[in-house]
C-alpha positions as CSV (number, residue, x, y, z in Angstrom):
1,X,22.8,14.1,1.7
2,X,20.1,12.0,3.1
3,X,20.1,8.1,3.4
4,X,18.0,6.8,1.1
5,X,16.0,3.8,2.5
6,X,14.9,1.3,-0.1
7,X,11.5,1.3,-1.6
8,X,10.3,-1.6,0.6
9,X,12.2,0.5,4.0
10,X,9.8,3.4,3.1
11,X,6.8,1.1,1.9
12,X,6.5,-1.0,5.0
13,X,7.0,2.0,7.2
14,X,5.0,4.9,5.0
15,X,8.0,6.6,4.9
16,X,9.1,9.8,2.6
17,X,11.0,7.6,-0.4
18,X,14.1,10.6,0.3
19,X,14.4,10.4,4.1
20,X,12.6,7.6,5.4
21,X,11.6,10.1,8.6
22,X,9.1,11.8,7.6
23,X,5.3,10.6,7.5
24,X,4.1,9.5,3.5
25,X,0.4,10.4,4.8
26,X,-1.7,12.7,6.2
27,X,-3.1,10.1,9.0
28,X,-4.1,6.1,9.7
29,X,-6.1,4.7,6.7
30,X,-6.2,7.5,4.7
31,X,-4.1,7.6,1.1
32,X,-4.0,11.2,0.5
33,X,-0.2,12.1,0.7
34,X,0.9,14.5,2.6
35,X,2.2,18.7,1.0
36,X,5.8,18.6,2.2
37,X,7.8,15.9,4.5
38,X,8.1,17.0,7.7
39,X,11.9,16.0,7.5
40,X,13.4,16.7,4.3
41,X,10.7,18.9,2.4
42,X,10.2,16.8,-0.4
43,X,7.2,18.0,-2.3
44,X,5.1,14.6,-1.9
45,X,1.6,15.9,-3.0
46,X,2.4,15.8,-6.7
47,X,3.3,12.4,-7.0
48,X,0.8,10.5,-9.2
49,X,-0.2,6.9,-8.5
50,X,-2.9,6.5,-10.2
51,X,-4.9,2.9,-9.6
52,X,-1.8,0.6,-9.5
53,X,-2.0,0.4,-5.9
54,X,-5.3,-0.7,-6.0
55,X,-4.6,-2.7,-8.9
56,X,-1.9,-4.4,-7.4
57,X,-3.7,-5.1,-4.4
58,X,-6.7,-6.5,-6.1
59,X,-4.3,-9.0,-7.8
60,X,-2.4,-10.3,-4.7
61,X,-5.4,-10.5,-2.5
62,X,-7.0,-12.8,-5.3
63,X,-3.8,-15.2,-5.6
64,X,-4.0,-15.3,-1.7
65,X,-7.6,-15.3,-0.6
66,X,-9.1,-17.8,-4.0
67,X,-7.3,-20.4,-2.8
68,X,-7.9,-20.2,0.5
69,X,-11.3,-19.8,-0.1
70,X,-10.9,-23.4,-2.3
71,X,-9.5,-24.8,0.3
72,X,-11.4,-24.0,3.4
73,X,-14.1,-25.3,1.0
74,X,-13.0,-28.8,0.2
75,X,-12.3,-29.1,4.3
76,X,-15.0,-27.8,6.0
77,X,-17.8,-27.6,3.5
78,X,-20.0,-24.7,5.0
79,X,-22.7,-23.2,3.6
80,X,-22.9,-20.4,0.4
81,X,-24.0,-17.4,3.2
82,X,-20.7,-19.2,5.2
83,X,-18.4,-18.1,2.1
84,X,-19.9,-14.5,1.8
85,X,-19.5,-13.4,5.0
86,X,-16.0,-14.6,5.9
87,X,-14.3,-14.2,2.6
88,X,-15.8,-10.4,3.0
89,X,-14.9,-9.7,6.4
90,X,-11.5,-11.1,5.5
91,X,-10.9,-9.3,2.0
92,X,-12.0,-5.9,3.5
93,X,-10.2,-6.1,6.9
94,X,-6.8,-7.3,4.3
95,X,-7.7,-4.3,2.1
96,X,-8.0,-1.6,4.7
97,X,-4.3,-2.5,6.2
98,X,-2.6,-3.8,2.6
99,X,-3.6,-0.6,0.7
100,X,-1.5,2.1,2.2
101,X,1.8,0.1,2.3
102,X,1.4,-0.8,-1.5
103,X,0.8,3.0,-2.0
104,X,3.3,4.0,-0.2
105,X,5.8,1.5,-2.2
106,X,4.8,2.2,-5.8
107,X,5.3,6.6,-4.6
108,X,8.6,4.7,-3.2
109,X,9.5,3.2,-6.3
110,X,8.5,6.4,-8.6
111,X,11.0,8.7,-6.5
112,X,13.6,5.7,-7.1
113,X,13.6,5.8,-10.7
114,X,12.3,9.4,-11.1
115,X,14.2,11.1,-8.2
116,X,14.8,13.9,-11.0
117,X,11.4,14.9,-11.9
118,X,10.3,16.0,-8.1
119,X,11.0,19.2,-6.6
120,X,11.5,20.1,-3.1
């Protein structure tokens, strides 16, 4: 029987959602899951995610990085080509280390409440 860690556990540390040992991905910054974890040998290369990840993360960089943005605005007043650079920079840097974690949660959250349906 293995200690199941809870979905944010195996999120945060891209984590198998059975184990929490073995690695979710095949390296650093990519999302492509890896066949079998290296731990348990759950079969993690079937699990479907679909956009949500990217969906999620398009909707909690916006309620972050808007106001911000509205913000830095009304207190420093730079220019337009100010705006498009940082607020860039800053979404794509966010993006690159916020996707995989919110991948690796909504896999974590499908083994939760579909532990059934995968196979080892």
């Amino acid at each position: 029987m293995y200690m199941t860690p809870t979905p944010i556990e195996a999120a945060l540390k891209c984590r198998c959602p059975r184990c929490g040992k073995g690695a979710l991905f095949t390296g650093r910054g990519t999302l492509h899951c890896v066949e079998h974890c290296s731990a348990c040998g759950l079969a993690l290369a079937r699990n479907d995610s679909g956009d949500g990840p990217a969906v999620f993360m398009i909707f909690i960089l916006g309620f972050l990085l808007v106001p911000l943005a509205l913000v830095f605005d009304a207190f420093v007043s730079p220019p337009l080509w100010v705006h498009a650079v940082l607020w860039t920079v800053v979404a794509l840097g966010l993006c690159f280390f916020v996707l995989q974690p919110i991948k690796a949660y909504v896999v974590a959250l499908q083994f939760k409440h579909r532990a059934d349906t995968w196979e080892n």
